[in-house]
N, C-alpha and C positions, 0 to 999 in steps of 0.2 A: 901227311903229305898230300898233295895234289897228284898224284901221279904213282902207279902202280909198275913193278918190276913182272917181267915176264921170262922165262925160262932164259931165253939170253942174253939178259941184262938190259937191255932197251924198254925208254920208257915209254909209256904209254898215258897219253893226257888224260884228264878229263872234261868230257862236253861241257862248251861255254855253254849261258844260258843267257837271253836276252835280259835284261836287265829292266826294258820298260816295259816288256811282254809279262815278265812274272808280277811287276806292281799295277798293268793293266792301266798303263798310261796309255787315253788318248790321241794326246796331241804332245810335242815338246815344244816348250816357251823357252824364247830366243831372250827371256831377262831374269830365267832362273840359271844364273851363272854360274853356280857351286857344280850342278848338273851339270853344267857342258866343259866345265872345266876337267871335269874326271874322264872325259874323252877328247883329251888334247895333250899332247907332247910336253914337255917341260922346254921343247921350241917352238910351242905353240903351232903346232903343227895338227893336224884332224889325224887319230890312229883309225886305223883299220879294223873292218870286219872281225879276221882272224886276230886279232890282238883283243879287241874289246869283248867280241862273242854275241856282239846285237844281228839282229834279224835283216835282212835284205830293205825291210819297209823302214824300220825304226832310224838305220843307218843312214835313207835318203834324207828322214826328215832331221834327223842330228845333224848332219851336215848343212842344208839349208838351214836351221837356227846356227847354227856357228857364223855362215857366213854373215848373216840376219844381225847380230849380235859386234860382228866384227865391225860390216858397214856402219852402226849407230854407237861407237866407240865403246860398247861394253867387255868385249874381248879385244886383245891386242894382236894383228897380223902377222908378227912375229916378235921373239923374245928379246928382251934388252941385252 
């Protein structure tokens, strides 16, 4: 399991880890869409920080490639 019991039953997570910090990604490319799709909703929505586990830095520029990506109809703005 992800997650660890502690004397009074409550659980206790474990730390995200950045996902493009541990692969030592650069830059993120706003037309590598498999990547930016695993940080978006199933309402096509951008998930957050605490959900995804990416870094303060990584998280600015995910978001600008989504929007990036959205503007030049590679992503959709919202779900059908």
């Amino acid at each position: 399991m992800s997650y660890d019991k502690n004397a009074r039953g409550a659980r206790r997570s474990r730390k995200k880890v950045c996902a493009f910090c541990v692969d030592k990604v650069d830059n993120i490319d706003y037309k590598d869409i498999a990547r930016l799709r695993k940080f978006t909703s199933d309402r096509a929505k951008i998930l957050p920080r605490r959900v995804t586990g990416t870094c303060a830095y990584h998280q600015r520029e995910l978001t600008t490639a989504i929007k990036r990506a959205r503007h030049v109809a590679l992503l959709p703005y919202s779900s059908d």
